[in-house]
DRENZAKE-840532 format. One record per atom (N, C-alpha, C): x, y, z. Coordinates in pm, whole numbers, plus 50000, padded with zeros to 5 digits. Layout:
// DRENZAKE-840532
XYZ;...
//
This chain:
// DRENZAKE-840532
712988594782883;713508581582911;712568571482845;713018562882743;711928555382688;712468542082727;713038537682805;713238526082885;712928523983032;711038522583080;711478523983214;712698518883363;712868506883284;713598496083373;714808508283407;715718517283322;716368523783341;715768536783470;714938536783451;714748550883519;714918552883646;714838543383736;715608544983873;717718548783865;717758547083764;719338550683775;719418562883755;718608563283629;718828578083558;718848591683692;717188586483729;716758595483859;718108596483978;718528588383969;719368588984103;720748593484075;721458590783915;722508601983848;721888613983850;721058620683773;720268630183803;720658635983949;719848626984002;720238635784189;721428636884239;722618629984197;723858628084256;724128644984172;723998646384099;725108660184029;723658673984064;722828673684134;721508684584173;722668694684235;723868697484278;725008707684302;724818718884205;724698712784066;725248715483909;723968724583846;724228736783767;722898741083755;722578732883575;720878732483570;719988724783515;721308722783374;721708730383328;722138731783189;723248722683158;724178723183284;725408712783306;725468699783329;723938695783410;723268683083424;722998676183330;722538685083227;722058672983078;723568673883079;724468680783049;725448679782981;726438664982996;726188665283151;726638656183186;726218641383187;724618643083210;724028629283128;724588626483020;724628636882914;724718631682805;726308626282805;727198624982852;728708626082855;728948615182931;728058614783061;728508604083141;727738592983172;726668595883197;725558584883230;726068575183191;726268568883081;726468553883031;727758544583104;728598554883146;729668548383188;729478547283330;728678558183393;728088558183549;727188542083558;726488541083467;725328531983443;726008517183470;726948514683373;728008503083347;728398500083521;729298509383513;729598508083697;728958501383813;727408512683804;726528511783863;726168493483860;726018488483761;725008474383714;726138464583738;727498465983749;728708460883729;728898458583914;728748466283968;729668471984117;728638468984216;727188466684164;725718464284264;725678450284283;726688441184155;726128425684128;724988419884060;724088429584006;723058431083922;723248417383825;721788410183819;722088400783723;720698398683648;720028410383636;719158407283569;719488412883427;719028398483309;719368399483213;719098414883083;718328419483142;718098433083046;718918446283099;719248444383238;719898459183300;721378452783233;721538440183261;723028441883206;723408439783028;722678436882950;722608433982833;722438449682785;722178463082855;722048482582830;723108478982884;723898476882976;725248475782999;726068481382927;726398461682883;727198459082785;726878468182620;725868472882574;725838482282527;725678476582358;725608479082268;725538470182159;726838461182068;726308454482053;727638444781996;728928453881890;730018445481945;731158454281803;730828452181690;730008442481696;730148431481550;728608438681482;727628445181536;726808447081496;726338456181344;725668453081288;726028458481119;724518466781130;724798479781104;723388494281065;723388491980898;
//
């Protein structure tokens, strides 16, 4: 995790799917987290400007 501000979510997706054995867990980070995350920052009322700006996620318009 190279964002700490994130890591209380991560930890606590993480713990919500601990049912699931280790292998299916990343799987599912990797698949779901972001949209769990969105929810999560969306559905809490969260308004601090950096949890919701990982949110929203990077611009459409943005040029690599």
């Amino acid at each position: 995790m190279n964002c700490p501000e994130i890591s209380p979510f991560y930890h606590e997706f993480r713990a919500s799917l601990s049912a699931f054995p280790e292998n299916e867990i990343d799987a599912l980070v990797d698949s779901d987290f972001v949209n769990w995350y969105k929810y999560q920052i969306n559905s809490r009322g969260i308004v601090d400007p950096l949890l919701l700006s990982l949110a929203w996620g990077p611009s459409a318009s943005a040029k690599v």
